[in-house]
C-alpha positions as CSV (number, residue, x, y, z in Angstrom):
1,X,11.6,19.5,-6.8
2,X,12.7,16.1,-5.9
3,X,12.0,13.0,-8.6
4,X,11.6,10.5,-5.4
5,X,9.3,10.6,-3.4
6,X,9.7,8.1,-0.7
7,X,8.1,6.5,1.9
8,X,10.1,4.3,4.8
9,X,7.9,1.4,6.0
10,X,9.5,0.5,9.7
11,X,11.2,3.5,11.2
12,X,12.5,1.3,13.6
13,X,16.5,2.1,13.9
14,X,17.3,1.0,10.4
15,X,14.0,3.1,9.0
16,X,16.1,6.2,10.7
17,X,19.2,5.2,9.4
18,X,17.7,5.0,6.3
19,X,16.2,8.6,6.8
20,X,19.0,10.2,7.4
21,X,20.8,8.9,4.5
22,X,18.1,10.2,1.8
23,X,18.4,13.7,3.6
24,X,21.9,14.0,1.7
25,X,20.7,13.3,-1.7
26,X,18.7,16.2,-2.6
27,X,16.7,13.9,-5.3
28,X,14.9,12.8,-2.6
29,X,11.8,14.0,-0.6
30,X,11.0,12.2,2.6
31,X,7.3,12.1,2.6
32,X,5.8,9.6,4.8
33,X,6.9,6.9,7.0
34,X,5.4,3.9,8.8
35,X,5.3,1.8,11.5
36,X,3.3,-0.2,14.4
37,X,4.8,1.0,17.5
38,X,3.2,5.1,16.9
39,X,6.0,5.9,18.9
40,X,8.9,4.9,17.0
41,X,7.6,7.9,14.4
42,X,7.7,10.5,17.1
43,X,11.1,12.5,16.0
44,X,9.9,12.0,12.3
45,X,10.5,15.6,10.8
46,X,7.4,17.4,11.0
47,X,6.0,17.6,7.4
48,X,6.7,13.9,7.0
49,X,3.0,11.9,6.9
50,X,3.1,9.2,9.5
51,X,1.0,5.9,9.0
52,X,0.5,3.0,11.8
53,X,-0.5,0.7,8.4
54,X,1.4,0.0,5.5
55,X,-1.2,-0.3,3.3
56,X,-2.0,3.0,4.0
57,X,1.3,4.5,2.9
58,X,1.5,2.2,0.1
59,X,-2.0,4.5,-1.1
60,X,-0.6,7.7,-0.9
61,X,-0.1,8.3,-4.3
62,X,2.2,11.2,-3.7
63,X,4.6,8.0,-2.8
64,X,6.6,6.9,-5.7
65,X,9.2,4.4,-3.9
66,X,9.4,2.9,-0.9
67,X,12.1,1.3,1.7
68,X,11.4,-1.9,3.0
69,X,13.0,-1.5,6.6
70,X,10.7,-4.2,8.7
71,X,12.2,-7.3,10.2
72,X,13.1,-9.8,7.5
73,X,10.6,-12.6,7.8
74,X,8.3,-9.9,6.2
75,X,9.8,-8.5,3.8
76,X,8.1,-10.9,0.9
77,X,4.5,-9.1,2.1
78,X,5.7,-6.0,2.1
79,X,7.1,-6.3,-1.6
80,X,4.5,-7.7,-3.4
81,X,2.2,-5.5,-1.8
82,X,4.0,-2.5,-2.2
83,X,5.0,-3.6,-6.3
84,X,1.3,-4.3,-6.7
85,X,0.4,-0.5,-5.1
86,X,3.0,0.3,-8.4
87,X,6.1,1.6,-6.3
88,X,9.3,1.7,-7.3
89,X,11.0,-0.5,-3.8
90,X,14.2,-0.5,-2.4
């Protein structure tokens, strides 16, 4: 069993970059990913959880870290919401 359990906010192109990275470290469990545009998580592998809100995913407790992978100018939200939900952020 994986010790990360991780959860990509924006699976824009970087968020499936990002994805197919962690699927070579066997640490890590894919669990949920998020974004705005529903379409964007259509090729997200089927057991993966898919949220249109990031607050959402950032209550899923079986979420222990998350990837920041939205445009820049939001990345400040995104963080301090995401370290006061108590995930580890990367």
């Amino acid at each position: 069993m994986a010790d990360i359990k991780l959860g990509i906010i924006g699976y824009g192109f970087m968020g499936h970059e990002h994805a197919n990275m962690m699927e070579t470290i066997d640490e890590i469990d894919l669990v949920a990913v998020c974004d705005t545009v529903m379409s964007q998580m259509d090729d997200a592998p089927g057991s993966v959880r898919k949220y249109a809100c990031m607050d959402k995913l950032l209550e899923d407790e079986g979420i222990n870290t998350v990837i920041i992978s939205i445009p820049n100018p939001l990345h400040l939200e995104a963080v301090v919401k995401a370290a006061k939900a108590g995930k580890n952020i990367i």
